[in-house]
DOGUTOR-773369 format. One record per residue (C-alpha): x, y, z. Coordinates in Angstrom, 3 decimals. Example, Ala and Ser with C-alpha at 12.3 -4.5 7.8 and 13.67 -1.06 7.14 Angstrom:
REM residues 2
[doro [12.300,-4.500,7.800]],
[doro [13.670,-1.060,7.140]],
END
This chain:
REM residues 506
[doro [0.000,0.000,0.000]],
[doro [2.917,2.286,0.705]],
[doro [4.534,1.878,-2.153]],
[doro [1.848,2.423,-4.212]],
[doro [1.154,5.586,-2.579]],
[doro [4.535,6.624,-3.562]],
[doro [4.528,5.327,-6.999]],
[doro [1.470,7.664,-7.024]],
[doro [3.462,10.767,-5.558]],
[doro [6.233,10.243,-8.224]],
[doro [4.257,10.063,-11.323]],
[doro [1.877,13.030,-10.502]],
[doro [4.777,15.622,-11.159]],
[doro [5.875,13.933,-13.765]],
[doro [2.540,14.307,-15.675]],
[doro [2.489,17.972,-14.621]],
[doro [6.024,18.274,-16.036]],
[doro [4.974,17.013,-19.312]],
[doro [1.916,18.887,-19.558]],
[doro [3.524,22.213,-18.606]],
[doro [6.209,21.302,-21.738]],
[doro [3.199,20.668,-23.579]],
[doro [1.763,24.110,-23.545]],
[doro [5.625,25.919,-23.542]],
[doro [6.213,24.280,-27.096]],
[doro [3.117,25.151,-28.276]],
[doro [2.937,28.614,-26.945]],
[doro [6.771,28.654,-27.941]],
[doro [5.183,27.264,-31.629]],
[doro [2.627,30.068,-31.906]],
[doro [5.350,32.985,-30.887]],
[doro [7.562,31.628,-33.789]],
[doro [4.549,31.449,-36.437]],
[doro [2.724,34.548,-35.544]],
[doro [5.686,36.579,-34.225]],
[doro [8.223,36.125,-36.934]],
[doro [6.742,33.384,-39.871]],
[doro [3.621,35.839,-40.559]],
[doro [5.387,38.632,-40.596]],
[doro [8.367,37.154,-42.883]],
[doro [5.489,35.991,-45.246]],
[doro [3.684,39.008,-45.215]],
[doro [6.836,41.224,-46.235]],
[doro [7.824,38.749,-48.688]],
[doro [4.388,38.376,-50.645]],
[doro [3.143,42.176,-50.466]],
[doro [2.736,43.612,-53.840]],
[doro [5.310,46.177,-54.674]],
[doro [4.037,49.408,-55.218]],
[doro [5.963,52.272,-55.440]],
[doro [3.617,55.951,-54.250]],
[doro [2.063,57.025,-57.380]],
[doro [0.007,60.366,-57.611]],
[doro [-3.298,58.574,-58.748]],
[doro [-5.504,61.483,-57.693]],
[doro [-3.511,63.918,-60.094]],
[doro [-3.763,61.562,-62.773]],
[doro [-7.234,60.816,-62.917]],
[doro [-7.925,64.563,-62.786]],
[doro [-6.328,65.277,-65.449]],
[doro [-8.234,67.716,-68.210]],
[doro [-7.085,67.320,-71.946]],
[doro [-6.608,70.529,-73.991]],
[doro [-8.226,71.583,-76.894]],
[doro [-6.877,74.045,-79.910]],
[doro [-8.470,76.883,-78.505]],
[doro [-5.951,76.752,-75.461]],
[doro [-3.382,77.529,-77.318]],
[doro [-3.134,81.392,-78.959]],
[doro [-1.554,82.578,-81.842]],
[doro [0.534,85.583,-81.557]],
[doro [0.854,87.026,-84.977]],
[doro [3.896,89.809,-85.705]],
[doro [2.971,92.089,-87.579]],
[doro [5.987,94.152,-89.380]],
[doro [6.152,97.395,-91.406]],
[doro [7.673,100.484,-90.938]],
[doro [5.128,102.446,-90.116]],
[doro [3.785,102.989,-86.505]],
[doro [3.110,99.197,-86.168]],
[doro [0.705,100.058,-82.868]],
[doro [-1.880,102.143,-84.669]],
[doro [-1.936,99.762,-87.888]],
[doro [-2.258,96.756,-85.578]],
[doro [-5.075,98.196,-83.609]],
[doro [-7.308,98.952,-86.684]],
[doro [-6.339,95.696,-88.159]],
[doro [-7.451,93.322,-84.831]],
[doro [-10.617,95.516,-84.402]],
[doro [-11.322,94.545,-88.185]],
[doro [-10.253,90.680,-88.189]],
[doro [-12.079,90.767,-84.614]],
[doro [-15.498,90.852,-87.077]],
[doro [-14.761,88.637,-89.652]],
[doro [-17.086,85.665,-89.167]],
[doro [-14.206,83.488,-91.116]],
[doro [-11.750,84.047,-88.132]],
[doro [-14.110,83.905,-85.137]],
[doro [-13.580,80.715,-84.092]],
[doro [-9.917,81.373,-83.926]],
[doro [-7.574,81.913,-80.546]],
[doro [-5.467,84.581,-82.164]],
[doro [-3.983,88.318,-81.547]],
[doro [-1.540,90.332,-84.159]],
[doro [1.284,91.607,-82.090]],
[doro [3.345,95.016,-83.070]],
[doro [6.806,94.648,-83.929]],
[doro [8.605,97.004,-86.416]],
[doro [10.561,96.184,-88.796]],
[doro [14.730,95.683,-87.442]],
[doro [17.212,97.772,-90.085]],
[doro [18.903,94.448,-91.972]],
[doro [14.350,94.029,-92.942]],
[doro [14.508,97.340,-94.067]],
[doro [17.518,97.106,-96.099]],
[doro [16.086,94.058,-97.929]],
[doro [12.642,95.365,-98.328]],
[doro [14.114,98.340,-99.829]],
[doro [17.191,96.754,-102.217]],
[doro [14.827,93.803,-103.291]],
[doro [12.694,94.177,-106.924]],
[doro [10.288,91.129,-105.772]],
[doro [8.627,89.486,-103.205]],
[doro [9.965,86.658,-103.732]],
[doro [13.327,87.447,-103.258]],
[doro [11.934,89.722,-100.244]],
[doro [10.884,86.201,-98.439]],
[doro [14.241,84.289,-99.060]],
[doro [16.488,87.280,-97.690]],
[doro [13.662,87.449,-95.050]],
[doro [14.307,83.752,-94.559]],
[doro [18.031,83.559,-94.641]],
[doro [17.519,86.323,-91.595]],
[doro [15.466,84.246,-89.910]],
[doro [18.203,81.444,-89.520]],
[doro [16.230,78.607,-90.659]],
[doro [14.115,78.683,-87.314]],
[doro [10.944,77.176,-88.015]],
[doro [9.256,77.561,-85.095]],
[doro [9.185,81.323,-85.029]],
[doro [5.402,81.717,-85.957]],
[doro [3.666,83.580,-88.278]],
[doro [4.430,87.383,-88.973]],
[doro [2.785,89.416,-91.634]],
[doro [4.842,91.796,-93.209]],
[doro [3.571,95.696,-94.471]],
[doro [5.368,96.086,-98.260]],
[doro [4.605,98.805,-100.848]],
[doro [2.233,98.736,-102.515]],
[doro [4.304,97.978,-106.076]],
[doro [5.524,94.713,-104.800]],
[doro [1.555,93.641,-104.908]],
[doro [-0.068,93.486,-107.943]],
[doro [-3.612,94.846,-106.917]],
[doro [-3.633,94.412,-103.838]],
[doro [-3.637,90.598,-103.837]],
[doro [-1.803,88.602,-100.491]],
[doro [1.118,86.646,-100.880]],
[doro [1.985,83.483,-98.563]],
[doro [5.826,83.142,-98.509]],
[doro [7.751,79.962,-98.037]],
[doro [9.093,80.771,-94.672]],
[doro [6.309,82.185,-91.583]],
[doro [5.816,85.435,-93.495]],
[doro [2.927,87.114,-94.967]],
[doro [2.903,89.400,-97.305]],
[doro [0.338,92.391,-97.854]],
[doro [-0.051,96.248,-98.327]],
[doro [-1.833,99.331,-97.997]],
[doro [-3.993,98.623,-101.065]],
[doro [-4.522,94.666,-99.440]],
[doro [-8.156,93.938,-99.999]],
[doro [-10.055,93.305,-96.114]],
[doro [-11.699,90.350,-97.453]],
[doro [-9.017,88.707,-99.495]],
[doro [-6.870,89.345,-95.976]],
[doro [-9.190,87.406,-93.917]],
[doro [-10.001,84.653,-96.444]],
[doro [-6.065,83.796,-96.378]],
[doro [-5.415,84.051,-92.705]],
[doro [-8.229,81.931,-92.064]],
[doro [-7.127,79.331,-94.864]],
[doro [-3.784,78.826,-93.391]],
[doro [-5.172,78.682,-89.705]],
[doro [-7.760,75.955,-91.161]],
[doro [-4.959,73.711,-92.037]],
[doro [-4.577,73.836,-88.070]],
[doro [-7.587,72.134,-87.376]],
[doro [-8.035,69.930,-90.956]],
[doro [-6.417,66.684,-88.964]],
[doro [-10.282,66.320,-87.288]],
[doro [-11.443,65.095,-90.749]],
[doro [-8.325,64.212,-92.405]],
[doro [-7.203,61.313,-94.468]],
[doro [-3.785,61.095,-92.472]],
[doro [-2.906,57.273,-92.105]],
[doro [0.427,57.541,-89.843]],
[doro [0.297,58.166,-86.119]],
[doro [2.240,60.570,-84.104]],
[doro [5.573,59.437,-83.547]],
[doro [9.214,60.894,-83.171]],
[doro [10.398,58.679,-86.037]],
[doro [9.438,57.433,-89.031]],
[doro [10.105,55.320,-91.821]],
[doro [9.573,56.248,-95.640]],
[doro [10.538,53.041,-97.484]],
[doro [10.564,53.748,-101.392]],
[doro [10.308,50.638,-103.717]],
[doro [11.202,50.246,-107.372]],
[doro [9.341,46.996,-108.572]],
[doro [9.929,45.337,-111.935]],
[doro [11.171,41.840,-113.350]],
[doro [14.390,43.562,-115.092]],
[doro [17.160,45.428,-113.436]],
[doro [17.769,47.344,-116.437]],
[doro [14.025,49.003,-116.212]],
[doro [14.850,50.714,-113.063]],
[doro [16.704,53.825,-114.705]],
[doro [19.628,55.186,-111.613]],
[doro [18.464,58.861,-112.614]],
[doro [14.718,57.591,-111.235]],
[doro [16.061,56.317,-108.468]],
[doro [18.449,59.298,-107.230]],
[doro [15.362,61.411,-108.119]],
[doro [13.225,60.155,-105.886]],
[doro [15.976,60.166,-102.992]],
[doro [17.339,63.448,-103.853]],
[doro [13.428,65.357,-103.361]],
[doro [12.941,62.594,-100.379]],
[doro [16.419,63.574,-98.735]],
[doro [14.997,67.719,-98.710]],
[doro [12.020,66.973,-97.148]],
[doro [13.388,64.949,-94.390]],
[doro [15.977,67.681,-93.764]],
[doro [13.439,70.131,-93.316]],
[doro [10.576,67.984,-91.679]],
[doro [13.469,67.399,-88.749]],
[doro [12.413,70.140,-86.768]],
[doro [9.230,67.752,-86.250]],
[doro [10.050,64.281,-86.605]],
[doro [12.638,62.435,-87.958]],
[doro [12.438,60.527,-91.011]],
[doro [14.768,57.733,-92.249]],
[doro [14.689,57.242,-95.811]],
[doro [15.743,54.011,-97.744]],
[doro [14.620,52.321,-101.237]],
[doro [15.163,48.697,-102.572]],
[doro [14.459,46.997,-106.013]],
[doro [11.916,44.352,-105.489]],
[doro [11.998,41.335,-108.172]],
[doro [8.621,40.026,-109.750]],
[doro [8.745,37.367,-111.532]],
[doro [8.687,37.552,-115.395]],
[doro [6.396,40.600,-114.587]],
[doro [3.675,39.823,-115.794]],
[doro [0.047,40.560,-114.395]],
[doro [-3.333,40.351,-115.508]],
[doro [-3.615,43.161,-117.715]],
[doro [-5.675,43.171,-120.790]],
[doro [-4.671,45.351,-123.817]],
[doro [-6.623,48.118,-125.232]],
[doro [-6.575,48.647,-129.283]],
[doro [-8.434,52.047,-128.909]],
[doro [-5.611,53.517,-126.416]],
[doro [-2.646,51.296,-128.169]],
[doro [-2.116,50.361,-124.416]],
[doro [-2.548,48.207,-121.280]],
[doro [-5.451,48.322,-119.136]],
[doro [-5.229,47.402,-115.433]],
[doro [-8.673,47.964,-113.750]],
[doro [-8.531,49.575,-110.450]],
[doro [-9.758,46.065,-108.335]],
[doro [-6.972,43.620,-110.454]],
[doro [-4.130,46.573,-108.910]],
[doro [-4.984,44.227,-105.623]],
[doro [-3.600,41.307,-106.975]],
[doro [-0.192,43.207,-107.750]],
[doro [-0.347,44.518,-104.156]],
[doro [-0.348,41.150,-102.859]],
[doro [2.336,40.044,-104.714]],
[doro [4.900,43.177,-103.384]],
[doro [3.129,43.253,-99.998]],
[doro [5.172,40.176,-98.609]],
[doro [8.243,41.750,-99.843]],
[doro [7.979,44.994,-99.118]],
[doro [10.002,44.954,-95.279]],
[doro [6.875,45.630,-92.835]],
[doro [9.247,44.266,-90.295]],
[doro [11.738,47.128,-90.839]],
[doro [11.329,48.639,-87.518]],
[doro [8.347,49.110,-84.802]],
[doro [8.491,52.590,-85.924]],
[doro [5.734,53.926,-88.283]],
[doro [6.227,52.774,-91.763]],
[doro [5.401,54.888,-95.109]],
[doro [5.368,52.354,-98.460]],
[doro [5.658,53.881,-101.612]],
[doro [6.082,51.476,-104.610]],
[doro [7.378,52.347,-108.353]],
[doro [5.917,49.570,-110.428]],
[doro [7.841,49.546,-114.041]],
[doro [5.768,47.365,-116.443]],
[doro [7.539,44.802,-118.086]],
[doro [8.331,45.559,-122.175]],
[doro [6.142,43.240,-123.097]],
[doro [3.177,44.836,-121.266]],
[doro [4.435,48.417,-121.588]],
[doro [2.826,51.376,-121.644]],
[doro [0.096,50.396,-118.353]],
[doro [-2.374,52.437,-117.554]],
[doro [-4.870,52.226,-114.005]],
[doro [-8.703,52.818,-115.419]],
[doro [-11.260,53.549,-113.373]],
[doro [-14.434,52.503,-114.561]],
[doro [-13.505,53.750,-118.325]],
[doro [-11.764,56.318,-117.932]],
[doro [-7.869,56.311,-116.919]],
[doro [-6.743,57.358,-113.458]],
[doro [-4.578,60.718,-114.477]],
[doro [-1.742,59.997,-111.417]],
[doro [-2.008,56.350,-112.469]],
[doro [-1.927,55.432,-108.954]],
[doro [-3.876,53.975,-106.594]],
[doro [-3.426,54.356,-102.305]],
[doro [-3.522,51.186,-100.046]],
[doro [-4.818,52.213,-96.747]],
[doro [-2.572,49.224,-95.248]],
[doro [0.248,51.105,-96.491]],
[doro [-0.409,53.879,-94.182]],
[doro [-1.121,56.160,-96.602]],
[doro [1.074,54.987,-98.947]],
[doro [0.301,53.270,-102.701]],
[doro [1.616,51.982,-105.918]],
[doro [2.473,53.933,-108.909]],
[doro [2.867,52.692,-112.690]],
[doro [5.759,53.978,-113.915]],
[doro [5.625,54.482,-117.956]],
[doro [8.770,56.862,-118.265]],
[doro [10.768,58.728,-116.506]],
[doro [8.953,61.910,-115.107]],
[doro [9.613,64.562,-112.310]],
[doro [6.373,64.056,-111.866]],
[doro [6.419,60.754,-110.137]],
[doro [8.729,61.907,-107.129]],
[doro [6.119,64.917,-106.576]],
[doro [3.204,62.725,-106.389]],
[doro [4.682,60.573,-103.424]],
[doro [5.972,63.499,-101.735]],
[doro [2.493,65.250,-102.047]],
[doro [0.727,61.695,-100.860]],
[doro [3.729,61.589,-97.552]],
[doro [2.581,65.087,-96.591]],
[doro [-1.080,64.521,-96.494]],
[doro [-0.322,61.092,-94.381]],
[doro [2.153,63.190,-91.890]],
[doro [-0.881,65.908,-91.774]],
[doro [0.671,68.478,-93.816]],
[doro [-2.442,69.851,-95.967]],
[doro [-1.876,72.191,-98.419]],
[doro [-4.068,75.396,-98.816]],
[doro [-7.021,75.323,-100.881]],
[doro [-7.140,78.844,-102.700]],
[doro [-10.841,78.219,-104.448]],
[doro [-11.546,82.037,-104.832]],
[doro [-8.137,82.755,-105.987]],
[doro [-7.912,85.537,-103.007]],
[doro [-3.895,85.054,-102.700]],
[doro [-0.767,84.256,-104.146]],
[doro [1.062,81.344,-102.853]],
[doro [5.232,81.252,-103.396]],
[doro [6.679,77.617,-105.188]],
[doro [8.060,75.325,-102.960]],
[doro [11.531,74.970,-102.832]],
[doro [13.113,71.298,-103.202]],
[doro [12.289,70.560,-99.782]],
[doro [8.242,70.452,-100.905]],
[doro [6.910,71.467,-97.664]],
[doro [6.689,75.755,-96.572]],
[doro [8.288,76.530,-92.842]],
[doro [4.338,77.738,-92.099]],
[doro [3.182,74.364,-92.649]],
[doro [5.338,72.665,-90.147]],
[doro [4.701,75.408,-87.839]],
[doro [1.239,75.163,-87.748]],
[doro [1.597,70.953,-87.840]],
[doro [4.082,71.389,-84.381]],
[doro [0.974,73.232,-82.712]],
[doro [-1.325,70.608,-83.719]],
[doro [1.195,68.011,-82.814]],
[doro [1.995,69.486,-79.193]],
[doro [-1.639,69.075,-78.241]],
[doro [-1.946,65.901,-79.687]],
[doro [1.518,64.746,-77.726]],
[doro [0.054,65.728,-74.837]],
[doro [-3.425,64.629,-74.776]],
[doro [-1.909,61.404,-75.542]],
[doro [0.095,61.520,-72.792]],
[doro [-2.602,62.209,-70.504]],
[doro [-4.927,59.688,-71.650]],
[doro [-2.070,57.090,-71.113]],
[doro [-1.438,57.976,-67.620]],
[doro [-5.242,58.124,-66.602]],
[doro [-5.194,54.868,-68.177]],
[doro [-2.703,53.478,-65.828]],
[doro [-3.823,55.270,-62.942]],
[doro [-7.556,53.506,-63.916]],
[doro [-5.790,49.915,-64.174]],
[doro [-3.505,50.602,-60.885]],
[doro [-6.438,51.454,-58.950]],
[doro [-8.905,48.319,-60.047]],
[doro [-5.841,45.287,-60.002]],
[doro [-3.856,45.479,-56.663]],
[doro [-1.715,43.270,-58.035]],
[doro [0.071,44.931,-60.280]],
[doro [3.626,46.045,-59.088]],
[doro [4.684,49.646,-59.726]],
[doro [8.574,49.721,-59.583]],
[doro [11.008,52.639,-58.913]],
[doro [11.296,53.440,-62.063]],
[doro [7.711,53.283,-63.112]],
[doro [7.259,55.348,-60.702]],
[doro [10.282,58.328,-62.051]],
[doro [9.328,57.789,-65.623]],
[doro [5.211,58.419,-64.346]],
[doro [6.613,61.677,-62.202]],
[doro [9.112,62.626,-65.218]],
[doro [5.705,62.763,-67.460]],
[doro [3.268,64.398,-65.159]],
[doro [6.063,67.197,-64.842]],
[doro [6.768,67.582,-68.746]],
[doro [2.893,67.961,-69.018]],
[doro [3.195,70.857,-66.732]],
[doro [5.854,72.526,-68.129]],
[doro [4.993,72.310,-71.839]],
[doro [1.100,73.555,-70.584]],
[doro [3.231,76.487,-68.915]],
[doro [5.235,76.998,-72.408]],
[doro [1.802,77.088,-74.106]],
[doro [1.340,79.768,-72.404]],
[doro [4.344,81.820,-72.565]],
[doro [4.517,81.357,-76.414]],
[doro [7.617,79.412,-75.891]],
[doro [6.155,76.694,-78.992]],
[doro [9.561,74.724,-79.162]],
[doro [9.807,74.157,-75.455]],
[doro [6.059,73.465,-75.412]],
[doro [7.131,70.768,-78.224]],
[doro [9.702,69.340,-76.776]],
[doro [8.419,68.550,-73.094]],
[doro [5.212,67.550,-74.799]],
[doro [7.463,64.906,-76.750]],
[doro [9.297,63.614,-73.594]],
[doro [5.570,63.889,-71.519]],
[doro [4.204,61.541,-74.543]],
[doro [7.447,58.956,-74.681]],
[doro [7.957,58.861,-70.575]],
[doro [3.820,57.575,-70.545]],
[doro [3.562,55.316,-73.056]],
[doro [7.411,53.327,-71.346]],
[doro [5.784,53.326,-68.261]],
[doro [2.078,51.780,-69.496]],
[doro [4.025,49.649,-71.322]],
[doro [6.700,48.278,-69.053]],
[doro [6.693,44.521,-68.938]],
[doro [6.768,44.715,-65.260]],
[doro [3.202,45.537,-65.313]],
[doro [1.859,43.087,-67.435]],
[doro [2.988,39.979,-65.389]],
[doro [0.182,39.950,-63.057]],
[doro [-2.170,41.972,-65.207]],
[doro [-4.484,38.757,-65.307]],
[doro [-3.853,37.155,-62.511]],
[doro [-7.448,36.869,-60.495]],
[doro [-7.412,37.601,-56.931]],
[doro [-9.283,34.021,-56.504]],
[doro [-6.533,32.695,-57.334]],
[doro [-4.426,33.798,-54.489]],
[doro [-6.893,31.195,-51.987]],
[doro [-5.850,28.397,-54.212]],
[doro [-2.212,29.036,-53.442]],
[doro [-2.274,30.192,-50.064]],
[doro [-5.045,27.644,-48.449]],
[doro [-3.357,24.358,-49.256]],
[doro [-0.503,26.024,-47.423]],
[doro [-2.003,27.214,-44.334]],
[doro [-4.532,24.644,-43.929]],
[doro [-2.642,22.185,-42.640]],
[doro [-0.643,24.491,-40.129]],
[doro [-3.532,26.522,-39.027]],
[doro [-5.515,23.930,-37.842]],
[doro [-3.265,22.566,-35.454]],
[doro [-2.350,26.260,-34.553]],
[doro [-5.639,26.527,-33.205]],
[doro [-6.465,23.370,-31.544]],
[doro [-3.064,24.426,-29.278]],
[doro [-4.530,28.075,-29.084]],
[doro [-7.639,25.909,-27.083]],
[doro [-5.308,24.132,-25.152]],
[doro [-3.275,27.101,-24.258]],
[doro [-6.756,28.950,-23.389]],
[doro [-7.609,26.046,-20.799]],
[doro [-4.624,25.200,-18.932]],
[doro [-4.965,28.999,-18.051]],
[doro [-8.106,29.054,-17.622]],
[doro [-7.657,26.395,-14.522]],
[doro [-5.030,28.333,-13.136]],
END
């Protein structure tokens, strides 16, 4: 009986013993998972997110035309304040101009004008020495310019080739305002425009001789077409750049279904079998060249056999004998009889109108328009197309960031690096400052921040980082994570009881 009293004495501590370890581990257990393995998991799983001024994005306002005003010199030697006066009080009520931000600014003539106005016998070689003053700058905006009245054959308005605008004392009112408002309409023209290629920094203009003989491309056709190509790019740098190149595309004996026509001692090519030749250059016409926007422009020589061709339309013949391919951004295919001067200005004229350079459309025959120099584009144009484009760079811009501050704010799981995060700040502050260079006039600032606003939005919208959990559903996350805490949390709780009790009795 004693001794199992005391067998009884020495196995009751025991049991306590055990049961006191018993809770320790699992209260030592719950420490380490809650304490340090949540925590550890927590860090290492969050989403990385770098701060992000949502709230500024989504507020963001696009502009429109009218937020930008054109300041308009006006130059004579006269009192410039007086003429300007009379002249804004009469534009001011010209229904053609109302719907125009503008105002004509005073500024007399400087003494190396003068001297040219007065030792020059035309206007046009008024507008080159005008020009060569002007340094080449582009971007200086328009100024109209007071002559006499003998360098104006009654009283008509001449454009020049550079920002100036020519008129005089004996200037009609109405023939004044019908011009000014023809070149400002060529500001706004892009709303219903046929322009095919989209705002970009570069471009590509890839010109393509196509025949089935190397001796049918003639060199002087070819170094024509790069020669008129080459001044236009040169020029058309103080918007975009554009990289020029040409190849010689092989076809086959060259033949294509063409049927010949006794009455015109020629071959026909309707205007729907030109799609069958289209398909045949279209694989070989590089459309992998670069990601950059890509301008096709293809020189078809006939083969002797089926020479001359001719495009008809219906039954009558197509007087370009050319046709546009709206896959070609713009671009088209032109039959190539002979060698003409011709042929180079048609492709130039089509690569304006898909850049957004329109030409002026003088119906009335109110003014006089100067020739274009080699280059085939006036320093007015581009002016007028680096407005447009500045508010088109930046409403782009903005869209793109409201964009991403819409998809940041509906998929949490998205991460937003560092440098998402600079190249977002680096945009939102380039929108400011070219909206404050708007406003000061400052056009090639404007241009430029509006430029590095557009490219810093569409890198960050674009960043692969962001796509790789674009569509990855937050349901998802319990199919990962339950399988893994399952297991461990029930236990973990089942010890939480325990714990609970033994203190419970104490």
């Amino acid at each position: 009986m004693a001794s199992l009293l005391m067998k009884n004495h020495s196995t009751t501590p025991v049991s306590q013993d055990t049961h006191s370890h018993s809770i320790g581990a699992a209260l030592t257990f719950i420490v380490i998972l809650l304490g340090i393995g949540v925590p550890v998991w927590w860090n290492t799983t969050t989403v990385q997110r770098a701060y992000l001024p949502l709230e500024e994005l989504s507020n963001m306002v696009t502009l429109s035309e009218n937020d930008q005003r054109f300041h308009i010199l006006f130059k004579t030697t006269e009192d410039a304040s007086v003429l300007v006066k009379k002249l804004q009080n009469d534009l001011s009520e010209s229904e053609e101009l109302s719907s125009y931000n503008f105002s004509i600014v005073p500024y007399p003539l400087n003494p190396k004008e003068v001297n040219i106005l007065l030792s020059q016998n035309s206007i046009d070689a008024i507008d080159v020495g005008f020009e060569e003053l002007s340094e080449n700058n582009l971007l200086d905006g328009l100024s109209i310019v007071q002559v006499p009245s003998h360098y104006l054959p009654s009283g008509k308005v001449y454009i020049g080739r550079h920002n100036f605008l020519y008129i005089s004392e004996e200037t009609n009112f109405k023939s004044f305002c019908s011009m000014l408002a023809s070149i400002l309409s060529t500001y706004n023209l892009h709303e219903n425009s046929i322009a095919n290629l989209p705002i970009s920094n570069q471009y590509n203009v890839l010109l393509t001789f196509a025949t089935s003989n190397l001796n049918m491309v003639h060199p002087s056709l070819v170094s024509m077409f790069e020669e008129n190509f080459a001044a236009f790019s040169k020029k058309f740098r103080h918007v975009s750049d554009l990289s020029i190149s040409s190849q010689v595309v092989y076809i086959g004996n060259g033949h294509i279904g063409a049927d010949y026509s006794t009455d015109n001692n020629a071959f026909i090519l309707n205007e729907e079998k030109v799609v069958s030749l289209i398909n045949i250059l279209e694989p070989r016409l590089g459309n992998q060249l670069s990601s950059d926007p890509t301008f096709h422009w293809v020189l078809y020589v006939p083969h002797e056999e089926q020479s001359p061709m001719y495009i008809f339309k219906s039954s009558s013949p197509i007087t370009t004998n050319s046709v546009l391919s709206p896959r070609w951004n713009g671009g088209g295919l032109q039959i190539v009889n002979g060698i003409e001067h011709s042929f180079a200005g048609l492709a130039l004229c089509q690569l304006r109108n898909a850049l957004g350079v329109f030409s002026l459309q003088n119906i009335e025959d109110s003014y006089v328009s100067l020739d274009y120099d080699e280059s085939g584009v006036h320093a007015w144009e581009l002016y007028l197309l680096t407005r447009r484009r500045t508010i088109q760079f930046l409403n782009q811009a903005m869209i793109t960031l409201k964009s991403l501050s819409q998809l940041l704010e509906q998929i949490g799981n998205i991460v937003v690096s560092e440098e998402i995060k600079d190249l977002v700040v680096t945009s939102v502050k380039m929108v400011d400052a070219a909206r404050r260079a708007i406003q000061n006039g400052n056009l090639q600032q404007a241009y430029r921040d509006a430029k590095v606003a557009n490219v810093c939005a569409e890198k960050a919208f674009f960043d692969p980082s962001l796509l790789a959990l674009l569509y990855f559903p937050e349901d998802q996350k319990y199919a990962i994570y339950i399988p893994l805490f399952l297991p461990i949390g029930i236990p973990v709780l089942l010890s939480l009881r325990s714990v609970y009790m033994h203190f419970l009795k104490r």
